[in-house]
C-alpha positions in Angstrom: 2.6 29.4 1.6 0.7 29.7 -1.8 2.5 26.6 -4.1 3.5 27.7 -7.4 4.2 25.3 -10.6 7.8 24.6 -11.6 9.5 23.1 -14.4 12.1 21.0 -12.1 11.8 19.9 -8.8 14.2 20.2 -6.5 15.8 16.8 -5.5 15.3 14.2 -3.8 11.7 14.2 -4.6 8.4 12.1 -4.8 6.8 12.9 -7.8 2.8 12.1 -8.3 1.7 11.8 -12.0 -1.8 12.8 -11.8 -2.6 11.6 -14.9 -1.1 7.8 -14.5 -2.8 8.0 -11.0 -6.1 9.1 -13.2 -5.4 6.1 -15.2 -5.1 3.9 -12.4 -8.3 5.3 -10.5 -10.5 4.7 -14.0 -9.3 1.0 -14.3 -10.2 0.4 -10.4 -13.6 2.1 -11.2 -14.4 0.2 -14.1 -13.9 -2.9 -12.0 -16.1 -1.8 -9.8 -18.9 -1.2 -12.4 -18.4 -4.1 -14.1 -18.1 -6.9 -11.3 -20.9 -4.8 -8.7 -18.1 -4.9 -6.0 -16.6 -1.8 -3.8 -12.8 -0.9 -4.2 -11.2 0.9 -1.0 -7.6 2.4 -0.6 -5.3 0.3 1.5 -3.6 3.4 3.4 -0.5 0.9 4.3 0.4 1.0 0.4 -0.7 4.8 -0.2 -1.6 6.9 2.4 -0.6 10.9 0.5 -3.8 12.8 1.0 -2.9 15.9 -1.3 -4.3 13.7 -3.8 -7.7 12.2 -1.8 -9.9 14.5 -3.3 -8.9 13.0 -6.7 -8.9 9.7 -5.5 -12.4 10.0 -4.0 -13.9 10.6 -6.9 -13.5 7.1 -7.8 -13.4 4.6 -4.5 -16.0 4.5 -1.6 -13.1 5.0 1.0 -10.2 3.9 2.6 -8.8 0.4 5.0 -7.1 1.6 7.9 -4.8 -1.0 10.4 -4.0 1.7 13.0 -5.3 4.5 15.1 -3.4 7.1 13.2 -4.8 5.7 9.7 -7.9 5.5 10.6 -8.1 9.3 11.6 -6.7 10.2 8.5 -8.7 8.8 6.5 -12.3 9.6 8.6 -10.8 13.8 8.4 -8.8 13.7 5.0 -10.9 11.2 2.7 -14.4 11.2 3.9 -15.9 8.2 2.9 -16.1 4.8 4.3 -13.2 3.6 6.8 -12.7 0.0 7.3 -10.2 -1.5 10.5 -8.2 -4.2 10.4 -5.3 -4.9 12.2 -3.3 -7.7 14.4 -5.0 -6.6 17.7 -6.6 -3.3 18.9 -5.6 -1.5 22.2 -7.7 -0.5 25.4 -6.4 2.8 25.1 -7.4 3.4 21.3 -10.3 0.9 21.1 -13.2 3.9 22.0 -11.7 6.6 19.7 -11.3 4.0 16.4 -15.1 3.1 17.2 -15.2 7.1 16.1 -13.8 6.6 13.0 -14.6 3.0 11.7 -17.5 1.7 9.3 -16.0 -1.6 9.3 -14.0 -3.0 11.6 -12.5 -6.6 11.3 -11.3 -8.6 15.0 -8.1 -10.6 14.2 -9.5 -13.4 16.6 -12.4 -14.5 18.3 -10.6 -13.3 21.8 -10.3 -9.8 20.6 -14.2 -9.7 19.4 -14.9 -10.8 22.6 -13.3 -8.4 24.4 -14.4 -5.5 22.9 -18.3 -7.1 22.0 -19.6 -4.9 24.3 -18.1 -2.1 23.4 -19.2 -1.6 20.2 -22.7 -2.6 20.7 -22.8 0.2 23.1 -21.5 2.6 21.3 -23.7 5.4 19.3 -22.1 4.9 15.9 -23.3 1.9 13.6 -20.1 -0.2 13.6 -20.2 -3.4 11.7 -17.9 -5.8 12.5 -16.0 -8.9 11.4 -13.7 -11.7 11.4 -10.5 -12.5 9.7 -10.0 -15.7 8.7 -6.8 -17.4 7.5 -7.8 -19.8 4.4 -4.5 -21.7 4.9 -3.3 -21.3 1.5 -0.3 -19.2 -0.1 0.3 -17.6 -3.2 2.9 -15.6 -2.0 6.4 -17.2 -2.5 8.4 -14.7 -0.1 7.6 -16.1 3.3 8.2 -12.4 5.1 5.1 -11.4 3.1 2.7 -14.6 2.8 0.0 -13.8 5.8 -1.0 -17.2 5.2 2.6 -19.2 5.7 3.1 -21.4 8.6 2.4 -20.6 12.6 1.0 -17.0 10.9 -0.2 -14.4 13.3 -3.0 -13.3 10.8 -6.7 -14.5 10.9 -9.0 -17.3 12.5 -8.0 -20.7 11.0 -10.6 -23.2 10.4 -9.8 -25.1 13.5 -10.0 -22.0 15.6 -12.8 -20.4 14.1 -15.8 -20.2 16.8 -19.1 -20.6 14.8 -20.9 -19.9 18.3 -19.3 -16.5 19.1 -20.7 -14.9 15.3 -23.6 -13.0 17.3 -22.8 -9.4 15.9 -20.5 -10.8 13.1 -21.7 -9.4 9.6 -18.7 -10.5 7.4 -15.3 -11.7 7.1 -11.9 -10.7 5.6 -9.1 -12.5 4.1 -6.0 -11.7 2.9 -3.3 -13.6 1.4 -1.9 -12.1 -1.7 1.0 -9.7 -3.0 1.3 -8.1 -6.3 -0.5 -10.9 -8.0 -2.7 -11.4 -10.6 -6.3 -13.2 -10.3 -5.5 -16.7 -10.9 -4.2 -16.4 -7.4 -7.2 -15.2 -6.0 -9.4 -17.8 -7.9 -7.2 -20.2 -6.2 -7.4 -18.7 -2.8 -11.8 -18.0 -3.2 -12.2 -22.1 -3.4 -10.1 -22.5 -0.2 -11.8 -19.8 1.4 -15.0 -21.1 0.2 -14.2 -25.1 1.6 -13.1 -23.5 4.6 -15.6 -21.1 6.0 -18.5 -21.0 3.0 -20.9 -23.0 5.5 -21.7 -19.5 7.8 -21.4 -17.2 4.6 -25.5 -17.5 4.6 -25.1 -15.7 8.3 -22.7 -12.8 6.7 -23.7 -9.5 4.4 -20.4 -8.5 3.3 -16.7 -10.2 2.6 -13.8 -8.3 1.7 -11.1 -10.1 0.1 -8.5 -8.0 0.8 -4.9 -6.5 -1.0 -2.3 -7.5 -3.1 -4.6 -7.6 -5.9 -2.5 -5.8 -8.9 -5.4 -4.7 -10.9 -3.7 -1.6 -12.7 -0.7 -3.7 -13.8 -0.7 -4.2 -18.2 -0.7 -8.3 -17.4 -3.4 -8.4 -14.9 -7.0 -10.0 -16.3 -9.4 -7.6 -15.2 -12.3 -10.1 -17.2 -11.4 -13.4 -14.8 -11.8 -10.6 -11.5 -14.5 -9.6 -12.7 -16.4 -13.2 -13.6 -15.0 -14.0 -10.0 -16.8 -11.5 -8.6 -20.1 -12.0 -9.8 -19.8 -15.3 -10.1 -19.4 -15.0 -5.8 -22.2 -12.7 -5.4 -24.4 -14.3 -7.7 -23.5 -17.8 -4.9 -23.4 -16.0 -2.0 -25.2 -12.8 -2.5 -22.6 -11.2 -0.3 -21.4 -7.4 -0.9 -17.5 -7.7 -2.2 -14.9 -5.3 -1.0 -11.2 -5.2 -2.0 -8.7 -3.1 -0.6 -5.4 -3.1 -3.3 -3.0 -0.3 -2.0 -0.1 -0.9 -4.5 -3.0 -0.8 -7.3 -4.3 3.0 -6.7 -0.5 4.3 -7.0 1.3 1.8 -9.7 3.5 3.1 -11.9 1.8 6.6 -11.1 5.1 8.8 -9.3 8.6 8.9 -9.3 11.7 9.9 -6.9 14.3 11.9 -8.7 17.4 12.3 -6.9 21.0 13.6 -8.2 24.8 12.7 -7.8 26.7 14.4 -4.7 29.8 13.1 -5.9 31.2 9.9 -7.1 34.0 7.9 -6.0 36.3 4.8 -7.0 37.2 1.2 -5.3 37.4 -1.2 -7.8 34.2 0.1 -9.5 33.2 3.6 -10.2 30.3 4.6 -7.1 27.7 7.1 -7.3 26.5 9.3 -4.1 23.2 10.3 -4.3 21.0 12.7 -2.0 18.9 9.5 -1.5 19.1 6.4 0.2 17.5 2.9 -0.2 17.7 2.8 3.8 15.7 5.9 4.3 13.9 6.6 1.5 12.9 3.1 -0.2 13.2 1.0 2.6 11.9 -2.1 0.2 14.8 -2.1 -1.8 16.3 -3.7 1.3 13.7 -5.5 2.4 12.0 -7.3 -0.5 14.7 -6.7 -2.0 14.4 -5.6 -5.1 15.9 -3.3 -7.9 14.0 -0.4 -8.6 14.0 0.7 -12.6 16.1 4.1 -13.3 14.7 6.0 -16.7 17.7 4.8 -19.3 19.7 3.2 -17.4 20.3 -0.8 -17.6 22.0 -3.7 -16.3 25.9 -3.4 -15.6 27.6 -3.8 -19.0 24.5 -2.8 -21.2 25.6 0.8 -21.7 29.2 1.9 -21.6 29.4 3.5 -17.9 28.5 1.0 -15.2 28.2 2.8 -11.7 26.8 1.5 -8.3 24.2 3.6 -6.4 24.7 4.5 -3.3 22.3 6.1 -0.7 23.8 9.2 1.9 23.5 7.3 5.0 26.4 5.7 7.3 24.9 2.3 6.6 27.0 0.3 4.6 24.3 -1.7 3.0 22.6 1.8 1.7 23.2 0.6 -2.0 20.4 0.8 -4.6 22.2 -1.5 -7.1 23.9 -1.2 -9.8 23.3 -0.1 -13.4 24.9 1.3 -16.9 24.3 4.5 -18.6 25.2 5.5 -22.1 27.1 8.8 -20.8 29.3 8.6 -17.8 27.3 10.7 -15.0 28.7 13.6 -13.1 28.1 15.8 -10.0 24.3 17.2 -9.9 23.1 14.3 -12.7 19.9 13.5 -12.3 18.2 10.1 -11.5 14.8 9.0 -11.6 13.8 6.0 -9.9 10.8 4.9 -11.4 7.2 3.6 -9.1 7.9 5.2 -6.2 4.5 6.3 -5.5 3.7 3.2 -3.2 5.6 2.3 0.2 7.9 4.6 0.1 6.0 7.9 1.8 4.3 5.5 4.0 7.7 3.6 4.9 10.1 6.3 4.7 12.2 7.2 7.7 14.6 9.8 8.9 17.7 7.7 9.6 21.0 9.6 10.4 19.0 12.7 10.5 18.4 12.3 6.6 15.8 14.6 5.8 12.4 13.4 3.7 12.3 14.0 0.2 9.9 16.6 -0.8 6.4 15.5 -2.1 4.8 17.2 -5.5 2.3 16.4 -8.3 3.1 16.2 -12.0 0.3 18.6 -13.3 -1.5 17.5 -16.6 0.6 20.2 -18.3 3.9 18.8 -17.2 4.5 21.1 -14.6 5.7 20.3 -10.9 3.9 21.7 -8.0 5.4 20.9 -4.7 2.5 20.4 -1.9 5.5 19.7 0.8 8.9 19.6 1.8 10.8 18.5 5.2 13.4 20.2 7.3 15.0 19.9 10.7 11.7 20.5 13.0 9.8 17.3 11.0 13.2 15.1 12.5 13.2 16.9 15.9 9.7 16.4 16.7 9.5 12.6 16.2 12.0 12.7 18.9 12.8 13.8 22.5 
């Protein structure tokens, strides 16, 4: 079906700002310039490839931590795809060596195991380690890959300097929407740790959870920490930010269905934090609505409330300056990153559509869901 631009989307629905996605992409690259290191896309964070061709103008390629990413990213972006995950299955291990540039072993069990495979394989693979520097930034345990008895990366007491044959580089990850104090802090543990077989490596890639495109973040100290690395180690740099390629760069608008009253007025919406923003929940956190504020600021103080059956399905609650009424409009600001990529179909709730904000303001929808999309992910 040829897609046509609209003025108004129909709701719910993710909305991609190519511009701010521009913005973001131009920010990444100039980091890239500047501190002579390669930026990929973290799929986990961002994984909408109507947008890849845009998005390849700018990175070298994409991280992947399944089977399923990794494919998408090999057919849909084209450029370099680098593994990582937890542990790799029998099953999947030969087609992923059809796919992968890099791919990075969680342990030294795991690289044993599959050793031979890849060095018998056709395709150049290299391959690494992930080590766990032992030091969080993160303050929400849930997602600090570096808190206590973690599953993630090769310690320093269980790191097996005689089983590096094949190993050209290591991976570390340990940060969260933070700014690069953190990772200055995190390079000198990573350095005391394992810097004694970086003269054996080529390449190191230091991860996610760097938020380069936020307005606070210091670009200049990434940058000096960069080259200050290379210029020590002479290793190539890769990050991999998801969050970073999509901040601030979509919405999800959604309207009122109806709206009720116990003890405070309640608002219905054709969305749900449970389906649609799962991290609401999880982090938790409150996601910004476009004029609205805390309860009390403006005169008309409502709670939000998803569609689902789950009681918890509540988005929070805010103040507007008029009271709202059936078919209102909301839009929930940054909702570009893990919300596709997290999004389920609980009680049969179906997907919000998907579209891009055109430079000239107007919508063009590039797909919407319905009841096959829910049927098929069952049996």
């Amino acid at each position: 079906m040829a897609q046509t631009e609209i003025k108004e989307a129909p709701t719910p629905c993710y909305i991609i700002e190519k511009e701010a996605l521009l913005r973001n992409l131009k920010i990444l690259d100039s980091v890239q310039k500047e501190a002579g290191c390669k930026i990929i896309m973290a799929l986990k964070g961002f994984a909408m490839f109507g947008v890849f061709p845009i998005i390849r103008q700018y990175l070298c390629g994409i991280a992947a931590s399944s089977l399923d990413e990794a494919r998408l990213g090999y057919e849909e972006f084209g450029g370099e795809v680098h593994l990582c995950a937890p542990a790799y299955a029998e099953t999947e291990f030969d087609e992923l060596l059809g796919y992968a540039d890099h791919m990075v072993f969680n342990s030294f069990s795991q690289w044993r195991r599959f050793k031979s495979r890849v060095t018998g394989n056709n395709r150049k693979v290299l391959c690494g380690i992930r080590v766990n520097p032992e030091h969080s930034e993160v303050k929400v345990p849930i997602y600090d890959p570096c808190g206590p008895f973690s599953r993630l990366g090769a310690t320093r007491e269980n790191f097996e300097e005689n089983e590096l044959d094949g190993i050209t580089g290591l991976h570390f990850h340990n940060l969260c929407e933070l700014n690069s104090d953190s990772l200055a802090r995190t390079l000198k543990a990573v350095e005391d740790n394992f810097g004694f077989v970086f003269h054996r490596l080529k390449w190191i890639n230091f991860g996610g959870g760097h938020h380069i495109t936020r307005k606070d973040y210091d670009t200049d100290l990434l940058c000096s920490l960069i080259k200050d690395f290379k210029k020590r180690w002479r290793l190539e740099v890769y990050l991999e930010p998801g969050e970073a390629v999509a901040l601030n760069a979509g919405v999800l608008e959604a309207s009122v269905l109806d709206i009720i009253h116990n003890k405070m007025d309640i608002a219905i919406l054709d969305t749900s934090a449970a389906a649609h923003m799962p991290d609401v929940l999880e982090m938790p956190y409150r996601p910004v609505v476009t004029g609205a504020g805390i309860p009390g600021e403006y005169q008309h103080t409502y709670r939000l409330g998803g569609m689902t059956c789950l009681a918890g399905d509540i988005i929070g609650d805010y103040s507007f300056p008029e009271p709202l009424t059936v078919g209102s409009r909301l839009v929930f600001e940054d909702m570009a990153h893990y919300t596709m990529v997290k999004e389920n179909t609980f009680n049969g709730i179906r997907l919000p559509s998907i579209a891009i904000k055109e430079s000239s303001g107007n919508i063009r929808i590039i797909r919407r869901f319905g009841y096959e999309d829910y049927k098929n992910r069952l049996s």
